[in-house]
Structures are given as C-alpha cells and as structure tokens.
C-alpha positions in Angstrom: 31.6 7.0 -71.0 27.8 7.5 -71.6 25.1 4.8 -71.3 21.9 5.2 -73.1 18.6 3.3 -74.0 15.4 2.6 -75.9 11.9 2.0 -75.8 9.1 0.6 -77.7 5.9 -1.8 -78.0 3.1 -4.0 -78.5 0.6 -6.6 -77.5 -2.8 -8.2 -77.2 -4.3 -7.8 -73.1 -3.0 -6.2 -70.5 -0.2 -7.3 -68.3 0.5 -5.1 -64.8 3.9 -4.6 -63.4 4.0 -7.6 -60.5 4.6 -6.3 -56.7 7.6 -7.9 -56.9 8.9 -5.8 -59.4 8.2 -2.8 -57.5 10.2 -1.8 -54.6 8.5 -1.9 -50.4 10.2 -0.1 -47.7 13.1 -2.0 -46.8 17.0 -2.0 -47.0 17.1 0.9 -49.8 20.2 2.1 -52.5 21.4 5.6 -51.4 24.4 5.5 -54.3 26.2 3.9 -56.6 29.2 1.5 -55.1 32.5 2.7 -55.9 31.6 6.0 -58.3 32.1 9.8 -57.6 29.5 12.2 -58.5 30.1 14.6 -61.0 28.6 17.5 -63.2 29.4 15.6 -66.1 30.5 17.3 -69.6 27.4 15.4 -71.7 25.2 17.5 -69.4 26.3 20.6 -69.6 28.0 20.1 -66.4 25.3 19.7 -64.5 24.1 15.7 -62.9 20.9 16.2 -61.1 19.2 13.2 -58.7 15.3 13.4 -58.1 14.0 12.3 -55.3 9.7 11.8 -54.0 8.7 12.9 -50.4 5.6 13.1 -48.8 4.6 15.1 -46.7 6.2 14.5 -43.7 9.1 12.8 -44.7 12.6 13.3 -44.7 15.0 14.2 -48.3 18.8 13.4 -47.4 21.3 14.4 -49.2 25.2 13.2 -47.8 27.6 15.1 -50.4 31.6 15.5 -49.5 34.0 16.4 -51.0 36.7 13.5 -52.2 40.8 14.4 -53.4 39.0 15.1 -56.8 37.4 18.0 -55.9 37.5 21.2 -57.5 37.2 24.8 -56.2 33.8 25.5 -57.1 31.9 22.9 -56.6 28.4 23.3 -56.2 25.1 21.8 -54.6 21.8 22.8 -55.5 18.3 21.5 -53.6 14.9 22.8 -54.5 11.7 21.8 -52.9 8.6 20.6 -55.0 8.0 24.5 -54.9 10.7 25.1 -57.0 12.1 27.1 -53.7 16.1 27.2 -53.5 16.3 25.4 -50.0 20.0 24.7 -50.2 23.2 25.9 -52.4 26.2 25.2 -51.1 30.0 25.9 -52.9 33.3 24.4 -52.1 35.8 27.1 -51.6 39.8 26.6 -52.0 41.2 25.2 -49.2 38.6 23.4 -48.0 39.8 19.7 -46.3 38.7 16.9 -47.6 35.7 15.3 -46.1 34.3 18.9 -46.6 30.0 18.5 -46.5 28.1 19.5 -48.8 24.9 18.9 -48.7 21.6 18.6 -46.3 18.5 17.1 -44.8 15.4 18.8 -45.2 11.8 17.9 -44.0 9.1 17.7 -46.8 5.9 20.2 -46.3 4.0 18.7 -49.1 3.9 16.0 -51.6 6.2 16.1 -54.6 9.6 15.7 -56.4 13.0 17.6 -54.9 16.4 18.0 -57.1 19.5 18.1 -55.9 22.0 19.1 -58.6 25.4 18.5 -58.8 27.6 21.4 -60.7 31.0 21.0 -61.5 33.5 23.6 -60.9 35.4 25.9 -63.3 37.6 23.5 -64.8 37.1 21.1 -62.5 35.1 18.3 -61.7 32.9 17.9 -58.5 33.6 14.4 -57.5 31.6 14.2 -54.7 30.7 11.1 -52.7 27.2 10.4 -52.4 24.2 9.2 -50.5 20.8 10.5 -51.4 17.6 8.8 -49.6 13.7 9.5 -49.1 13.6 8.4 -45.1 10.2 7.6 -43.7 9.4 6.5 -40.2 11.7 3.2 -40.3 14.5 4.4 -42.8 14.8 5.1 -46.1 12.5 4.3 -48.2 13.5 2.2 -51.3 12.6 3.1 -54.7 12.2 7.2 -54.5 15.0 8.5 -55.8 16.4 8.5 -59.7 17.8 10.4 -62.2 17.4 10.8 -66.4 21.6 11.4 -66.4 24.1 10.6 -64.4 27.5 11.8 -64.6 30.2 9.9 -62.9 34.0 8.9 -62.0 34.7 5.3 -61.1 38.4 5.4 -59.4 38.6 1.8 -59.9 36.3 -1.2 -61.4 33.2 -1.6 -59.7 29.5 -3.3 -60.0 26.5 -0.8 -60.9 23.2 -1.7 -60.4 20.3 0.4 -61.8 16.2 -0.2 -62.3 15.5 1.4 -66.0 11.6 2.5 -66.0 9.7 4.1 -69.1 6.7 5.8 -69.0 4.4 3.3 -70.5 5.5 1.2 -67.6 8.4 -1.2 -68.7 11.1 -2.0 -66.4 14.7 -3.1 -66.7 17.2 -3.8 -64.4 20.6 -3.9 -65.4 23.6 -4.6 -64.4 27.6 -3.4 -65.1 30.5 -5.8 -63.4 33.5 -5.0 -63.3 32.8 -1.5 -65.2 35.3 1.3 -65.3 34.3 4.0 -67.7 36.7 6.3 -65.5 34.4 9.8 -66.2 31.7 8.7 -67.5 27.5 9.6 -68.1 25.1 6.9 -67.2 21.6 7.3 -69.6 19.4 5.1 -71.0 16.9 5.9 -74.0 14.8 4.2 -76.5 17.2 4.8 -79.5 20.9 4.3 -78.9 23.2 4.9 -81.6 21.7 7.1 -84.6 22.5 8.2 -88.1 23.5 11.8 -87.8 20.8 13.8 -87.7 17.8 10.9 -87.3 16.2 9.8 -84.8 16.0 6.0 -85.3 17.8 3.3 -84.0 21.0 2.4 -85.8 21.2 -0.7 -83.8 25.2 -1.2 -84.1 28.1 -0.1 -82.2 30.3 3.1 -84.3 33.3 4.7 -83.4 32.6 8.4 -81.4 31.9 11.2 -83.9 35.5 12.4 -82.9 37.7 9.2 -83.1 39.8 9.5 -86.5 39.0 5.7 -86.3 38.4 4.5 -90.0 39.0 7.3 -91.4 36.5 9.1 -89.0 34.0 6.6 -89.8 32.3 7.9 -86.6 31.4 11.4 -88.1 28.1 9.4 -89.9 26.4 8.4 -86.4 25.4 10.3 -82.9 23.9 9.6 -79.7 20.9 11.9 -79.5 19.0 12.8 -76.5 15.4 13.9 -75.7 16.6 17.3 -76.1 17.8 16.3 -79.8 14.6 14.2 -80.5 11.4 15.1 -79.7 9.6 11.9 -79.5 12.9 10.0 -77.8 12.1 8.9 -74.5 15.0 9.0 -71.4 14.7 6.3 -69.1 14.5 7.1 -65.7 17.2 5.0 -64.0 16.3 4.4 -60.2 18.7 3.1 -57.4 16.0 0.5 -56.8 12.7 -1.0 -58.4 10.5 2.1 -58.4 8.5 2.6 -55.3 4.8 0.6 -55.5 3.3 3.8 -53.4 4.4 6.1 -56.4 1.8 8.2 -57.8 1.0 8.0 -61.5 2.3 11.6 -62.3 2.5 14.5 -60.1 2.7 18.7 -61.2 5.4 19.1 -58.1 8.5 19.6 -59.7 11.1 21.6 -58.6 12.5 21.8 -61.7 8.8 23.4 -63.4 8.2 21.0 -65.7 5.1 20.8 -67.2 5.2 17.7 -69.3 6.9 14.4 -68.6 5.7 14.7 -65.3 4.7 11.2 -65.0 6.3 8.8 -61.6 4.9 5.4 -62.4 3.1 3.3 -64.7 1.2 0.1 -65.3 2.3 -1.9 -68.4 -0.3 -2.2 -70.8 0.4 -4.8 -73.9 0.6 -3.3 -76.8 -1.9 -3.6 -79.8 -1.5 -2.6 -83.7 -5.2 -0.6 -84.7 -6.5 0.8 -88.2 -3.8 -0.9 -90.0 -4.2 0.7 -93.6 -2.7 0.6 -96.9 -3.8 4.0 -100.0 -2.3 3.8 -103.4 -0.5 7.2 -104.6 -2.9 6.2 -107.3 -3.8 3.1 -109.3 -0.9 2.7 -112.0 1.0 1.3 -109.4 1.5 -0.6 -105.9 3.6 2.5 -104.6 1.5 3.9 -101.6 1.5 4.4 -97.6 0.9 2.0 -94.8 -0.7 3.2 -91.9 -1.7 2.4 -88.5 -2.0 3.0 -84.7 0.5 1.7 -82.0 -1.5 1.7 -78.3 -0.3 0.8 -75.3 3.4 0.7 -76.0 6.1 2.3 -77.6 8.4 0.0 -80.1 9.1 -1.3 -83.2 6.9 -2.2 -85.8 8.0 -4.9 -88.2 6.3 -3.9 -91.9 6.1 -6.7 -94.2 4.8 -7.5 -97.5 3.7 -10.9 -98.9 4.7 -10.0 -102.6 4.3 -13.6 -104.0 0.9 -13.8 -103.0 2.2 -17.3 -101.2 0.5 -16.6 -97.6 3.4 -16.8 -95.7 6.1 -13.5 -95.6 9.4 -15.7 -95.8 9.8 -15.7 -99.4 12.5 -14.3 -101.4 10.3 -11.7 -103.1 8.6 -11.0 -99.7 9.5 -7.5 -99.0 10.2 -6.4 -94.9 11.4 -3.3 -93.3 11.0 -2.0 -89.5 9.7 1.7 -88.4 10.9 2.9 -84.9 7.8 4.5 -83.1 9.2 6.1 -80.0 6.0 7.2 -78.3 2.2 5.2 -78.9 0.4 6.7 -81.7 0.1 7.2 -85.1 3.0 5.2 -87.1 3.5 5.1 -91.3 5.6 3.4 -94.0 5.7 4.0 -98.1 6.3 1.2 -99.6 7.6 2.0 -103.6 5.4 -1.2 -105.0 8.5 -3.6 -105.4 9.1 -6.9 -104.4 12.3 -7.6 -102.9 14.1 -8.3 -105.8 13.2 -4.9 -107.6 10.0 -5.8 -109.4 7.2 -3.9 -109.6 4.4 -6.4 -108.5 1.0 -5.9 -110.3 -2.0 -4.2 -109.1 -4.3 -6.9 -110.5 -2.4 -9.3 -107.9 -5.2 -10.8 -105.5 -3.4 -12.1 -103.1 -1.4 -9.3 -102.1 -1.4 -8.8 -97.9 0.5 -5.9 -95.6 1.5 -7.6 -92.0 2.2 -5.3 -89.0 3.8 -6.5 -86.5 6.1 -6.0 -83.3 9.8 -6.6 -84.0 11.0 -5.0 -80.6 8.6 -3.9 -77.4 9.2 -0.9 -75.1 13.1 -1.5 -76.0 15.8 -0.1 -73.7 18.7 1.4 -75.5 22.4 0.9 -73.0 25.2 2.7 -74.5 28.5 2.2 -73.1 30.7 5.4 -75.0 34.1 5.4 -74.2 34.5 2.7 -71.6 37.9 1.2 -71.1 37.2 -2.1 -69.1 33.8 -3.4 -68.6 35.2 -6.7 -67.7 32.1 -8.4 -66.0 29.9 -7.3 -69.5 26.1 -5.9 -69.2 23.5 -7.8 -68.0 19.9 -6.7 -68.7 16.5 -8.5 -67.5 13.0 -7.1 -68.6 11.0 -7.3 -65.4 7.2 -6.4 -66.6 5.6 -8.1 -69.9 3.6 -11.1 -70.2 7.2 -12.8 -69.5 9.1 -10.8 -67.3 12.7 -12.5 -66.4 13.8 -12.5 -69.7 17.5 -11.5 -70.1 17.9 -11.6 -73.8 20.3 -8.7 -75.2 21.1 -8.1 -78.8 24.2 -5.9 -80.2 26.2 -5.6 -83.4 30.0 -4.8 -83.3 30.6 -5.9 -87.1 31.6 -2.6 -88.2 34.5 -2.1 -85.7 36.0 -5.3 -86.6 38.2 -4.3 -89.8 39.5 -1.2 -87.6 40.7 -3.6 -84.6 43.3 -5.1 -85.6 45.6 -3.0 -83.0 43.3 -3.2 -80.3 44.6 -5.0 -76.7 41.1 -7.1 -76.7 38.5 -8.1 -78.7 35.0 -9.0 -78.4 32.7 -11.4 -80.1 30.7 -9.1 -83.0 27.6 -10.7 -82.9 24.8 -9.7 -85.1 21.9 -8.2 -83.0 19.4 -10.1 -84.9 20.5 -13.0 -82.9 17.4 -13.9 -80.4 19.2 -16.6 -78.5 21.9 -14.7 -76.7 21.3 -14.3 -72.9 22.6 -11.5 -70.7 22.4 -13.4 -67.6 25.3 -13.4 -65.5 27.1 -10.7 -68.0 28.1 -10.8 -71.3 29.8 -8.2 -74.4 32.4 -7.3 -71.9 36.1 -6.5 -72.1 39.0 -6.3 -70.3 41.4 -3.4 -70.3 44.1 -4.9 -71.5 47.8 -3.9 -72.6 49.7 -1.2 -70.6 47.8 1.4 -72.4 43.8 0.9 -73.0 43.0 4.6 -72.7 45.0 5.4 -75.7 42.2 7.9 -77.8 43.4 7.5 -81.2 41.1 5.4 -82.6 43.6 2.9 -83.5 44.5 0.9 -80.3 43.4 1.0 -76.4 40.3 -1.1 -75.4 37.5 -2.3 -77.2 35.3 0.6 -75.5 38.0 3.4 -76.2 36.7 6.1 -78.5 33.6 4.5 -79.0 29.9 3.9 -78.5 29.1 0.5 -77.9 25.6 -0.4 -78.2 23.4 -2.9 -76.4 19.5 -3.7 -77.0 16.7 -5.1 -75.4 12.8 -5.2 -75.1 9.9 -6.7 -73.6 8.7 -9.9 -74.8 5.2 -9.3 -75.8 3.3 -9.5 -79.6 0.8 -7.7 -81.3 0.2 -7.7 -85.1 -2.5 -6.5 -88.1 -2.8 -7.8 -91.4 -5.3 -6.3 -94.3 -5.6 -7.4 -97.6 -4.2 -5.3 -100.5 -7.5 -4.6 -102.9 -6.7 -5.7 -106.3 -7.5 -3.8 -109.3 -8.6 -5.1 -112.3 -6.6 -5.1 -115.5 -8.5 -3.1 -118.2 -7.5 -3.1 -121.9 -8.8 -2.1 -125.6 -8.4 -3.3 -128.9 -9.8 -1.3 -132.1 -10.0 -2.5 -135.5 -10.7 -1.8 -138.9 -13.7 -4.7 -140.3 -14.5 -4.0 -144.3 -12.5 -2.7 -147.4 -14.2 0.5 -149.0 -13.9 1.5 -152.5 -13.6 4.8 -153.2 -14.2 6.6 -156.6 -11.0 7.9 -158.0 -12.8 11.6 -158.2 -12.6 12.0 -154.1 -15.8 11.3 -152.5 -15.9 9.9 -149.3 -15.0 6.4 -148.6 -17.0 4.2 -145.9 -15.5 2.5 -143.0 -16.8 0.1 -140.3 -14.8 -0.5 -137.2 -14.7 -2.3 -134.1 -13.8 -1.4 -130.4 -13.4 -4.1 -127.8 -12.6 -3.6 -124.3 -11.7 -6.4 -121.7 -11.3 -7.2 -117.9 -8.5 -9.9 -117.7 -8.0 -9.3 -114.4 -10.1 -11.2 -111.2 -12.0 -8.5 -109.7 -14.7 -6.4 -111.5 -14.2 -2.5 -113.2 -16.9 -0.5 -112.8 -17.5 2.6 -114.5 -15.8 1.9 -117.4 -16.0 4.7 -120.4 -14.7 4.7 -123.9 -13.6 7.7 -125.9 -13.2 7.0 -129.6 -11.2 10.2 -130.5 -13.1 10.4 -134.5 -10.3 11.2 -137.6 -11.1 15.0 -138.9 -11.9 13.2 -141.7 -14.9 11.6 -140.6 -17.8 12.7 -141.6 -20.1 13.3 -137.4 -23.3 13.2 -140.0 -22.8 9.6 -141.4 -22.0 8.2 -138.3 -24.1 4.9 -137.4 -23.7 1.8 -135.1 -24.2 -1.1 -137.4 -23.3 -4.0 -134.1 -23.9 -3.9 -130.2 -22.4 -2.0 -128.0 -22.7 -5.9 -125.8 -22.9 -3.7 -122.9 -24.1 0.0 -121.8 -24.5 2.9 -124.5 -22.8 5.0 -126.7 -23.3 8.3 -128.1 -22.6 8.6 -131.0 -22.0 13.0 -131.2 -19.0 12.5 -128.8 -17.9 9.2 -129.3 -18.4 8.0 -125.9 -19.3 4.8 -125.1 -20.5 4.1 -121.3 -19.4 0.7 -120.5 -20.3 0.8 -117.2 -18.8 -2.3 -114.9 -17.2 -5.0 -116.4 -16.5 -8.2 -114.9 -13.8 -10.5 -114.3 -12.8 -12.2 -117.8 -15.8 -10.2 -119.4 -15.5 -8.6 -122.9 -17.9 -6.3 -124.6 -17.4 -4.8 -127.9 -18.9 -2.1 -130.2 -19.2 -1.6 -134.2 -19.4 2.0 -136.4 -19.5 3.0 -139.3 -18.6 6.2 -141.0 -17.4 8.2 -144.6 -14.4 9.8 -144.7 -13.3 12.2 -147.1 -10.6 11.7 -149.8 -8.4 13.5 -152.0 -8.3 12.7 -155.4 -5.1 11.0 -156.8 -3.3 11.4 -153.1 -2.0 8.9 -150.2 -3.3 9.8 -146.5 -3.2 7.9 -143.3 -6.7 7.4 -141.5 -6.0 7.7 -138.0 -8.4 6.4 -135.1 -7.6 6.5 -131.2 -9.4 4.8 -128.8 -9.2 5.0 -124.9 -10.3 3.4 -122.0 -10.5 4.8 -118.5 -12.3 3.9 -115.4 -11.6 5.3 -111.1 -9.6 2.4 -111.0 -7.4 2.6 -113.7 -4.6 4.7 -113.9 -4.9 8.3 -115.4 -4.6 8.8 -119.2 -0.2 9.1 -120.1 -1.2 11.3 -123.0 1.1 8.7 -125.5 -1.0 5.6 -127.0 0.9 2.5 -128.6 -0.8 0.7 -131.1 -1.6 -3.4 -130.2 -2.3 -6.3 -131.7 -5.1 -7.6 -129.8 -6.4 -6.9 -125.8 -3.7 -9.1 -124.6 -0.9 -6.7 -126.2 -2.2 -3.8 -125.0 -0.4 -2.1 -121.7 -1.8 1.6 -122.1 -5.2 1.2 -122.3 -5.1 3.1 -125.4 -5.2 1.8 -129.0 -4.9 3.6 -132.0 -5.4 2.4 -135.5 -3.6 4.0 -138.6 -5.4 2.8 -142.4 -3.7 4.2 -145.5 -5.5 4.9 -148.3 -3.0 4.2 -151.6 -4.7 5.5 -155.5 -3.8 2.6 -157.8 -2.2 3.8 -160.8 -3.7 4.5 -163.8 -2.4 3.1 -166.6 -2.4 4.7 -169.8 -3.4 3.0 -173.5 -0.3 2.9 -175.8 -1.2 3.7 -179.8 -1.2 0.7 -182.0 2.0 0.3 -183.9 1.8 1.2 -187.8 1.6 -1.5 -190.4 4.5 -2.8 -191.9 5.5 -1.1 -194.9 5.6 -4.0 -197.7 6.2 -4.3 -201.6 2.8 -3.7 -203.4 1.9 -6.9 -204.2 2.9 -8.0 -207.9 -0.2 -7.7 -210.3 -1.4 -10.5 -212.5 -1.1 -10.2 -215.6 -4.0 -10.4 -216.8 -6.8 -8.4 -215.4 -5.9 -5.5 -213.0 -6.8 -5.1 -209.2 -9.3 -2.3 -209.2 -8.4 0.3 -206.8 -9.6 0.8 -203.6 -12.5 2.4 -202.2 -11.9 5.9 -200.5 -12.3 4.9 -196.3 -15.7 7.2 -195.1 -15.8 5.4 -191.7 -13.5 4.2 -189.1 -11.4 0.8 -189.0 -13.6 -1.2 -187.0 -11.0 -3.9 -185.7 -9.3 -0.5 -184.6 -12.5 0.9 -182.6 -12.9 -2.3 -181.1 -9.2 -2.3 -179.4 -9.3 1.6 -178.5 -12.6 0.7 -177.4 -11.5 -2.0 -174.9 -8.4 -0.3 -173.9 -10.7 2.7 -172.8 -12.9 0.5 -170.5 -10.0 -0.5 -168.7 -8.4 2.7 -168.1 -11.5 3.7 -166.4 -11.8 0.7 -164.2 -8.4 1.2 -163.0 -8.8 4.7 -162.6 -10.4 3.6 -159.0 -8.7 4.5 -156.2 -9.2 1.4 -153.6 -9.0 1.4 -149.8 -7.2 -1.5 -148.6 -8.2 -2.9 -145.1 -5.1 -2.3 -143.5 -3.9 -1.8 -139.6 -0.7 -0.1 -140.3 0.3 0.8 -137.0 3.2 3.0 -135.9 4.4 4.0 -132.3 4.3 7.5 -133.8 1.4 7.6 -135.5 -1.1 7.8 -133.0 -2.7 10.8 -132.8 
C-alpha cells in the first residue's frame, strides 16, 4: 500500500506556525510502532530517512535484521558532505538480530541519509530506530523522510507530522492499519487522470486491478518525479524541530533544489486577477492571476446572469489546481452553464477567484487490506489550526463491490462537515480472504487507491468586472423612386446609412465603408443630408463616425446616377459595413436586415431592381364594314364623291393619340424597392 498527499493555498495576513506546533527537545519518535523497514518496490527499492545534526551532535541509526530479511540487504549513511560514512550488507547466514547500522558524530551542520536497499529478491525488513541525539537525548523533530517503504506484521497505529514547504502542517494518524508491504507518501495531488497532473479527488481501482473492466487503467498516482510542479510532503516522526533552519545546501544526497527544512505559513492572497477576450465577437477568453503565499486550489467562477451573487443556475464554476505559488490561468469558452453564449454587451458580467482548498494534503492508502481504526487528519498551522475536516469520494467503486467482505460509506468529498477526529473511512479486513487481488472480492482497500483530502482553513479571493462591449449595428436604405429614360441614361438614387449603439457602454472609433455599385457613377456623387455625426469622404465611401454613445444613432444621406441598359432588368446592389476596435472583425458574408434591430453582422446590403415596363404597341383600326350601296332615289342621283387629297382626320386623330402613349410608356421606371436576398450581397 502507498499513501500520498496534496498541497495548496490562499489567504488575506499572515498566520505563523504556533510553538506548539513545532516540536522542543523532549521524549522524541525514533520509528514507526509495529512496521519493518523496507526498500520498497514504489521506490525503486530503495526507502531513505533524513535526519538534521549540528555540529556536534550525534546521528543514530539502530538497523537489525528481523526473520524477513533477505541476503543482501543493505545500509547506506552519508554525511552532509555527501561522504559514504557507512555501507553495510547482510550476508547469508547471518542470525537474526544481525546489526546493521551506526552512530556517527556530526562535524558540521547539515542533513545525513541513511538508505535502506532491499536485497535481490528480497525485502530488507529491518527494524528501526533512527534519532538526532543532543546533550540530553534525542532530539525530537529532526528526522523524516519523502517515502517510506514498509511491512506491518500485524495491525498497528502510525503517527506522522506532514510539512510542506510553504509551511503547512498535518498530523495524521492510521489505527489499526495493516497495509502488509506497503509505501507511506503524502503529496498535493493524490489520485490523477493518466497522464495529468491534477487532482482527481476520488478513490479508483489500481491501474492493474481487472476491476470494472480495468476501470483503473484511466487514473495514476504520480509523484514529484512524474510532475514537475507536484510537491512531496515531508512526513516527520514528530512536529518538525522549532530550531530548524529555513533551508540548508548540506545534503548528502547533492540536491540543489528543494533544499528547504522549515517554513513559516504565510496566508495566501489572489493578485492581478485578469480576464482578455480571444477577441471581441465573443465572451471566450483567459482568466489570469497570481497565487502568493500558498499553494492550492483556486475556485473560478462566473456570475453569468449578471444577478451579483455566483449561485445561479446559469452561473458558471470550475477549480484549477495550482501546485506551487505563482502564476495560475483558466479559458473560459463564453457559455453560461447551460450552453449559452452570454453577450458581450452584458454589463454586469463579473470573474470571482477564489480558494476552494489551501495547502491541501493528499493521503493515499493503495492496496490496504484493513485499516480498521480509519485516517484521521488535523491541519495544525492556518488562521484555525485544529481543524480535522477530511473529504473523500468512493462512488465510483460502489457498482464493482458487490463481492467485497466490507463496505464503506462513499461519501461525496464535497462534503465540508465530515470530521476526521478520532478516525474515520476505515475498514475491517473482513472474510477469510481480504487479500484476494482480483479486483472482484478481498477488502475494501484491496487493489486499490483510496483517496483522502484535506487543507488548511484559510480564504483569499479577487473579483474584476468583465468590460462590456457595446452592440454596434447598420441599417441602409433606398429613400426616392428615379425615373429613368427608356434610351439608358443614368438613373439617380438617394440613400440612407444609419448606424446605432444599442448597447450601454460607448463605441469609439466607429467607421463606415459604403462599398459603391460599379454602376455608380464616383463623379455624381453628393451628400444631400448630415452625416449627424463625424465626416465622410465621399471618393472612398468612408464615413468616420467616430464614438457613439449608448442608445445614440447617427445617420447619413447620398445621392448618386447609375447607369442603365436600355430595355434590360439589373439588380443595384449596395453594401454597407460597420467596424470599430471593439467590434468583432469583418466575416466577409453580409445578410441583409430590416432595420438596426435586425441586424447581427454589422453589415447591411441593399439589392434595387430596375424592371423596363413594357411597351405596348398600337393595333391598326379595323376596316369598315362592307355594306350594300345604299338604294338611290329615284329621282335625282347622288353625285359622286370627291377624290380624297388629304388624310382622314378622325383617323390622324386616333393614330395620333395612340402614338403619344406608346411613347409615355416607353419609359423604363425604377421602383423604390429593398429586394433583399441572403445571396445577393455583394
């Protein structure tokens, strides 16, 4: 079984780690009740215990052999120097009892190892007592490890002091624990989705069970080596040692970094909270800030509705692990919670940082048969220290239980009211058989990783205001009817362009481009109303707004020619855009509207077809009717007619008339029209 932990933080003044926390020389820890030291497979088969001298003082190291020992065993001790000052090996045949290790006297001030290798094939399983002795005794509170490799023969209570370098301190407590071989490790991260590096915050099944159908291949239990930012607790037999030095470059082991012994707790505090658009079509963008003082994590959150408060059902919240002060980000897409995009003309719009979890401590119990007495865990620096709250979440083991000897209460580790004092999330071994490894039956613990949480109770938080953006649109329009001759000169037009704010906060630097018809005539151009605002010139078509205000309209008229074909149908077509630095970029597409309240594109584009009227022709006057010559009196005779010299002039009158009409109708006229299409914009 391995144990693990995490760390994290936040707050407003600083808090210092009470004496009482720290450790004074008096009756001091020298091992673990009831456990046999081992090399330890997690570590490579190596455990190692570090241990602070001064000058002058004493490093003890009691190591024997127990029945588990292998041939091969090995002890390692360097001085602060790095110097090999002791490697001893158990050969075969040596009795039990056999010693192992040393006492050496310290020269100069730093930290000494003593590693524990297991043999080929075979465990150390050494008993142990390691102590930093001073005039009166050992000295409590100098010696520790970052992993701890172990064999508990039967159940038994272990005690450890969990310290991080940002100061935070833990104690915690296993009773009645029997993890058999097991790794003791605490870190600021737990259980992880394979391959990341945040907290999971649930229990899984070990990457190897076949449990669920090897549900456990999805999760892992990284370590500092894995992770960069991660941070290993250092678990001490007692409360670290008050006359500890803040850091300290004697090592034996060479290190470099992490070199650090003790720490005063400073609360944490959220700085430069910041929120940048990806640009200004939408809400989708980066939050940004600075964690100081602790490591932990930050609660994002998002008042969507604009309400004040960040409870609401739109509100949007999501938490970013920051495993070491510093810099810290999160993107948020520019949803609400409920999938809608929420508008960038919003004005009440506010980003909350806050702490969700501070320095947190991370205890994973992997593989662990019986831990009847549970896990108790007490924060022992903050603003509150004494607090035993603990959090864990067991819900996704409890479908594949069903054969397991015991059970334990899965609760959710979003529950803040659950204490850890006295022990609790324990379990029994159970049946005849709780070491089964199959993933099906055994213990609770068997074949899995079984994770517990806790952090300091402290608070820190930011909140900035979202800037709004105004919301820009454009109308254009077609104002007078032209009439244009029927032999193809050029028809006039006057149209109007309308831009309006209907959002609350101002635009500034609005511009127009009226993209002119290649039919339009640049010579006969000529503003004939406004612009209400700013200035337009005429050779380009663009019309500097400038800034528009909140609910403000201004508007501009033209008027131009355009050319015509005679006897033929054409489409006028007139684009107008609008753009401004705080509007989004041009799409390249523009949908016509009806009005600035339509509009969604800040584009409008206005099609006006120009239709010839028929002409219609003059039909030939039908020919008298053919009738008898009328009978002649009988007496004196009709004289014959006249010969016709000129034309009939009821006739001239009708051709006459008819004429005058064809040539009115011969007109082509140019109806006002806004015939607008979704593919006609051009």
């Amino acid at each position: 079984m391995t144990l693990g932990a995490t760390l994290l933080g936040i707050g407003a003044a600083p808090a210092w780690a009470t004496p009482a926390v720290l450790a004074a020389e008096s009756a001091a820890s020298t091992t673990l009740p009831g456990t046999l030291l081992l090399g330890g497979w997690s570590d490579g088969g190596v455990s190692t215990l570090h241990a602070y001298a001064t000058a002058g003082e004493r490093v003890v190291a009691a190591l024997a052999t127990s029945d588990r020992s292998g041939t091969g065993a090995r002890v390692v001790v360097r001085d602060p120097a790095g110097t090999v000052v002791h490697d001893a090996r158990l050969e075969a045949g040596a009795p039990i009892g056999t010693e192992l290790g040393g006492a050496w006297t310290a020269q100069v001030d730093g930290v000494w190892s003593i590693a524990v290798h297991d043999g080929p094939g075979r465990q150390a399983g050494l008993t142990w007592d390691v102590a930093v002795e001073g005039a009166v005794g050992p000295i409590a509170g100098r010696v520790w490890t970052e992993s701890l490799a172990i064999h508990t023969p039967e159940p038994t209570t272990i005690a450890v002091h969990a310290a991080a370098p940002d100061g935070a301190i833990y104690r915690v407590t296993l009773d009645g624990y029997d993890g058999v071989d097991s790794t003791l490790r605490m870190n600021d991260v737990g259980n992880a989705a394979a391959g990341a590096c945040e907290p999971a915050h649930r229990s899984v099944p070990m990457s190897h069970s076949p449990e669920a159908g090897g549900a456990g291949t999805a999760w892992w239990q990284p370590t500092s080596d894995d992770c960069d930012d991660l941070t290993d607790f250092r678990l001490f037999l007692d409360a670290p040692a008050a006359d500890l030095p803040a850091s300290t470059t004697a090592w034996a082991d060479g290190r470099t970094e992490e070199t650090w012994l003790s720490a005063e707790y400073v609360s944490p505090t959220i700085a430069g909270l910041a929120f940048v658009r990806d640009g200004p079509g939408a809400n989708a963008g980066v939050v940004s800030g600075e964690l100081r003082g602790q490591p932990g994590v930050v609660r994002v959150e998002v008042d969507a509705d604009g309400d004040g408060a960040f409870d609401g059902p739109r509100d949007v919240v999501d938490e970013v692990a920051v495993l070491e002060p510093g810099a810290f980000s999160w993107r948020w897409d520019g949803h609400d919670a409920a999938g809608s995009p929420v508008p960038t003309s919003a004005t009440r719009l506010t980003i909350r940082a806050s702490m969700a979890q501070v320095s947190p401590i991370h205890f994973l119990r992997i593989d662990a048969e019986t831990s009847a007495g549970g896990i108790e865990v007490e924060a022992l620096t903050g603003p509150q220290p004494g607090v035993a709250t603990l959090h864990w979440d067991d819900t996704a083991l409890v479908a594949s239980s069903d054969a397991r000897w015991t059970r334990t209460d899965p609760l959710m580790g979003s529950d803040p009211a659950t204490t850890s004092a006295g022990g609790v999330h324990g379990w029994e071994a159970g049946g005849e058989h709780p070491n089964q490894n199959d993933g099906v039956g055994g213990s609770w613990g068997d074949l899995r990783s079984i994770d517990d949480w806790a952090s300091i109770v402290d608070h820190a938080e930011a909140t900035i205001a979202v800037e709004a953006l105004p919301d820009v649109r454009i109308d254009k329009r077609v104002d007078a009817e032209a009439v244009v001759a029927g032999d193809g000169s050029a028809a006039t037009v006057v149209w109007t362009i309308e831009v309006g704010n209907l959002g609350l906060v101002a635009a500034t630097d609005l511009s127009v481009v009226d993209g002119y018809p290649a039919a339009l005539d640049p010579a006969s151009l000529q503003v004939v109303a406004g612009p209400t605002q700013g200035a337009i010139d005429l050779a380009s078509g663009t019309w500097t707004v400038g800034t528009l205000p909140p609910g403000a309209t201004a508007s501009v008229s033209l008027q131009g020619t355009v050319s015509t074909t005679p006897g033929t149908a054409a489409t006028v077509v007139n684009v107008a855009r609008v753009t401004g630095p705080q509007l989004p970029p041009p799409t390249g597409s523009c949908i016509p509207n009806e009005g600035l309240e339509a509009d969604d594109d800040r584009c409008d584009s206005v099609g006006t077809p120009l239709e010839p009227t028929p002409t219609p022709t003059t039909e030939a006057a039908p020919p008298a009717p053919v009738s008898d010559p009328p009978l002649r009196s009988r007496g004196r005779p009709e004289p014959e007619p006249l010969p016709q010299t000129g034309a009939d002039l009821d006739g001239a009158l009708a051709v006459g008339g008819a004429a005058t009409l064809a040539l009115g109708l011969a007109a082509i006229v140019w109806h006002r029209r806004r015939a607008r299409s979704r593919s006609g914009a051009v």
